[in-house]
TILUM-780579 format. One record per residue (C-alpha): residue in three letters; z, x, y. Coordinates in steps of 0.5 Angstrom, whole numbers, padded with zeros to 4 digits, always signed. Layout:
N
ALAZXY
...
//
This chain:
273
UNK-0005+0045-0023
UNK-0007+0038-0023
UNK-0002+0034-0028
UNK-0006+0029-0032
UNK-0003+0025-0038
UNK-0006+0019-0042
UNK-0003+0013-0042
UNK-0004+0006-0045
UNK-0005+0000-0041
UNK+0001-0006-0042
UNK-0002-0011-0038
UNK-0009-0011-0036
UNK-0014-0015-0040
UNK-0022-0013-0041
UNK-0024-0020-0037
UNK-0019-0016-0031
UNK-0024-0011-0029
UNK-0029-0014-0024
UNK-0030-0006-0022
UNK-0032-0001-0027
UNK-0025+0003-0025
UNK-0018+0000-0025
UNK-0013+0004-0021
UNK-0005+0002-0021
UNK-0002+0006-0016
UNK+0006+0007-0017
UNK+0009+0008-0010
UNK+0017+0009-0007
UNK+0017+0004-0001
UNK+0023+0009+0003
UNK+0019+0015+0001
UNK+0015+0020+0006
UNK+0010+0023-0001
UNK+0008+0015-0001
UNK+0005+0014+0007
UNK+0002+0021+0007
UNK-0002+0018+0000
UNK-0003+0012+0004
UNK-0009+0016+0008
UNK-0013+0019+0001
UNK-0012+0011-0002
UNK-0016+0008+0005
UNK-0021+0014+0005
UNK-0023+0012-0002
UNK-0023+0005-0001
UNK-0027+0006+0004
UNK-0032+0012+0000
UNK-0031+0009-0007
UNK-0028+0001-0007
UNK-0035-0001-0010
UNK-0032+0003-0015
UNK-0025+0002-0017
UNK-0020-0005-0016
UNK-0013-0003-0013
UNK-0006-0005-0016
UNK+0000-0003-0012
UNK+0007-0002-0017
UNK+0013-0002-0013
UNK+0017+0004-0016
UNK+0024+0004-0011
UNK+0028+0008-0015
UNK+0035+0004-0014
UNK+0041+0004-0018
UNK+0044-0001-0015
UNK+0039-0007-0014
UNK+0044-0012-0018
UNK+0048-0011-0013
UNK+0043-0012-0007
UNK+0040-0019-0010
UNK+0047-0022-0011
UNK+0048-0021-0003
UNK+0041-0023-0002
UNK+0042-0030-0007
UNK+0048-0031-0003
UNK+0045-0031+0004
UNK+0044-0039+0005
UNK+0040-0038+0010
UNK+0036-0034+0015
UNK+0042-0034+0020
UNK+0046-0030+0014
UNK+0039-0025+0013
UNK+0038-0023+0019
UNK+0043-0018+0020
UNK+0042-0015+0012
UNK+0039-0008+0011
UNK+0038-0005+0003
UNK+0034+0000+0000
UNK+0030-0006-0004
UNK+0029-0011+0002
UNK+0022-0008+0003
UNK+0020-0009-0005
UNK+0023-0015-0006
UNK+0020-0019+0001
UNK+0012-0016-0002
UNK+0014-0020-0009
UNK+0016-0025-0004
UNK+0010-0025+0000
UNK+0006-0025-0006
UNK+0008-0032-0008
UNK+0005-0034-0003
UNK-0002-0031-0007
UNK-0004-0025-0008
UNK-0008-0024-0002
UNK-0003-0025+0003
UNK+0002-0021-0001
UNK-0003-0015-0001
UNK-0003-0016+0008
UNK+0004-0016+0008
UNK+0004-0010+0004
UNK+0000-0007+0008
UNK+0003-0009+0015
UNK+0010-0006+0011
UNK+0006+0001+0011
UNK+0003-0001+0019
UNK+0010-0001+0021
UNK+0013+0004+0017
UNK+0007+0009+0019
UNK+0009+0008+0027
UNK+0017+0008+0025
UNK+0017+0004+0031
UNK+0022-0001+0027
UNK+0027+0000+0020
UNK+0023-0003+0014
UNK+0029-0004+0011
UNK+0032-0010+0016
UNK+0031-0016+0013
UNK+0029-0018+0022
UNK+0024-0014+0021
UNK+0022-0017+0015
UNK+0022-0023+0017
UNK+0018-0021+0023
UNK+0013-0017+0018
UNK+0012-0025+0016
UNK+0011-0029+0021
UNK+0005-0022+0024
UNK+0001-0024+0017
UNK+0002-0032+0018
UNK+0006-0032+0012
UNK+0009-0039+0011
UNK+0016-0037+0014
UNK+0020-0042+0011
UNK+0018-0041+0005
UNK+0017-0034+0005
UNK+0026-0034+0006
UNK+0028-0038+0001
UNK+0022-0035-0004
UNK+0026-0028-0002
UNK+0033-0031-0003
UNK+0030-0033-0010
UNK+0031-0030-0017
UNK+0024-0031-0017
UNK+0022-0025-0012
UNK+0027-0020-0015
UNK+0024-0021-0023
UNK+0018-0020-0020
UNK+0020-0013-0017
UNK+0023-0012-0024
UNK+0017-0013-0027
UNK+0014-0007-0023
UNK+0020-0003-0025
UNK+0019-0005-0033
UNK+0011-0002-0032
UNK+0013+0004-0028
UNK+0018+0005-0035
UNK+0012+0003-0041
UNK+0008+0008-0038
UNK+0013+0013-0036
UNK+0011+0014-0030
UNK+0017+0019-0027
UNK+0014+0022-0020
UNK+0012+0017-0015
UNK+0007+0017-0012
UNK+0003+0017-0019
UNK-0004+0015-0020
UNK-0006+0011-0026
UNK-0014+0010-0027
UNK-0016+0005-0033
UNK-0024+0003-0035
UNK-0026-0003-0037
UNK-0025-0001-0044
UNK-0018-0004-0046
UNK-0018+0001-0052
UNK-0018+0007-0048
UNK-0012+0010-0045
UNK-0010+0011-0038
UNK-0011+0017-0033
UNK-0005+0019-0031
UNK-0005+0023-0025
UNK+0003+0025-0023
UNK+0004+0027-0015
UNK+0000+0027-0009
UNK-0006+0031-0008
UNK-0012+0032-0005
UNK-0017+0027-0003
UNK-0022+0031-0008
UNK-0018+0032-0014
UNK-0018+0024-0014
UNK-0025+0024-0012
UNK-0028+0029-0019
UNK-0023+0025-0023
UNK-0027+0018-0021
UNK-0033+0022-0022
UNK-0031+0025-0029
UNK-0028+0016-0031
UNK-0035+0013-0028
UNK-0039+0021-0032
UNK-0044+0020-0026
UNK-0045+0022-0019
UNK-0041+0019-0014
UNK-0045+0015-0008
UNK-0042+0014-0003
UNK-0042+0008+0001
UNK-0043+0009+0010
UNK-0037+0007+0013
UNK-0037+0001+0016
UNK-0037+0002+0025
UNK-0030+0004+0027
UNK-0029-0002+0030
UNK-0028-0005+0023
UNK-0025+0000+0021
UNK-0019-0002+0026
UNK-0020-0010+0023
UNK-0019-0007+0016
UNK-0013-0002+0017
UNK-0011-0004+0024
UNK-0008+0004+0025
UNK-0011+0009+0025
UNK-0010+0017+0028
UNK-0016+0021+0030
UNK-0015+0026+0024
UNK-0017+0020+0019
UNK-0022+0017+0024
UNK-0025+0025+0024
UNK-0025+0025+0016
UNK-0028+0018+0015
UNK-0034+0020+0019
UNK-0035+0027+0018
UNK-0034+0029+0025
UNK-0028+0034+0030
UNK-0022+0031+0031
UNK-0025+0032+0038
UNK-0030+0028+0037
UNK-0026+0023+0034
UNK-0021+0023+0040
UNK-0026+0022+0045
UNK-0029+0016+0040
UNK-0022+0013+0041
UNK-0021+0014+0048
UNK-0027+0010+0050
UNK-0024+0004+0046
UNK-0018+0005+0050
UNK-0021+0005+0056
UNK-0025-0001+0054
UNK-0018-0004+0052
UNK-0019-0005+0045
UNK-0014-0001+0042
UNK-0007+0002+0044
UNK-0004+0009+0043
UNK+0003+0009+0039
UNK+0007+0015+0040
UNK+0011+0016+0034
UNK+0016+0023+0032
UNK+0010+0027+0030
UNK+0004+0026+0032
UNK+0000+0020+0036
UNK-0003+0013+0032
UNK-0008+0007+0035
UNK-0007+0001+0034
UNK-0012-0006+0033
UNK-0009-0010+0040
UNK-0012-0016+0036
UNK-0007-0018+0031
UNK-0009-0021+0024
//
């Protein structure tokens, strides 16, 4: 059964709505629940994004954060960073990120989820944050001393006091709020099916869903960079099979490369951002 609750909305404003829908998704970075809800977030991204705007809140369940951000603050260079590793480096590098603009927080975010998904590095390095940075075109310099900064660590805080003001105690969790300020939230805790949150938009909008054609598979791949064969099989209603072959002419033509990773097999964009 699909665990549903109200909620109210402590932060948003009517002027914030420029869709209909206003989605926060609450996620652990460190977390595998998180990544499989990846695929179902880019999927309705694809299918419904006419409908919703998306806010990622970092939910990192950590008890000792304090002690993390001092040995950050201490490091007075990149030199001292390079080497550190900490459950909450990754959020707090996407705050650090962020205040370069939220649209380039957004890439290094998604970057983060890129190289999580191909388990090729260890997100919780700060060499491998710092490489996530210079993959995004982050100005470098700035980005180390805003991640050394209080600033970034605040910021993560932030999240944490919205995941606490709406009671948000499973992660992943989806919030749904509409234009109206005076209405309550959705709150849908856990992962589910693509279609549970597919009749849930429905049900918010009270109107027939119309679906948006996917874009061709090569913009795909410049908007999400890695995709496996099963995500391109649902993004345009075909076998796994026939999505397999789609792919393996884009590798021959050498527009993708395949990731080999524990599990199962991923392609990647060869062209960076």
């Amino acid at each position: 059964m699909t665990h549903l609750q109200l909620v109210t909305d402590p932060v948003s404003s009517p002027a914030s709505y420029s869709k209909p829908i206003e989605l926060y998704v609450f996620i652990d970075l460190l977390q595998s629940k998180s990544r499989d809800l990846h695929a179902i977030i880019r999927k309705l991204q694809v299918n419904y994004g006419h409908y919703f705007s998306i806010r990622f809140i970092l939910s990192t369940e950590l008890s000792s954060l304090n002690v993390a951000c001092h040995r950050i603050n201490n490091c007075t260079s990149h030199e001292e960073l390079v080497d550190l590793s900490h459950p909450v480096l990754p959020s707090i590098a996407v705050k650090a990120a962020e205040l370069q603009g939220k649209k380039v927080g957004h890439r290094f975010l998604m970057k983060l989820f890129e190289y999580q998904i191909t388990e090729e590095k260890n997100i919780r390095s700060c060499n491998t944050l710092t490489e996530i940075a210079k993959a995004v075109s982050l100005d470098v310099e700035e980005f180390e001393a805003d991640f050394r900064s209080l600033e970034a660590a605040r910021s993560f805080q932030s999240d944490l006091c919205i995941t606490h003001e709406m009671d948000v105690q499973e992660v992943p969790s989806f919030v749904f709020f509409n234009g109206n300020i005076e209405d309550e939230g959705l709150k849908v805790s856990g992962t589910y099916s693509y279609e549970i949150y597919e009749q849930i938009l429905s049900e918010l909008l009270e109107e027939e869903l119309v679906q948006a054609p996917p874009p061709p598979l090569e913009e795909l791949f410049k908007k999400f960079h890695v995709l496996s064969a099963e995500e391109v099989a649902s993004f345009y209603d075909i076998s796994e099979n026939a999505a397999d072959r789609e792919l393996k002419k884009r590798l021959l033509q050498q527009k993708i490369e395949r990731i080999h990773c524990k599990h199962h097999s991923l392609f990647r964009l060869k062209t960076a951002y």
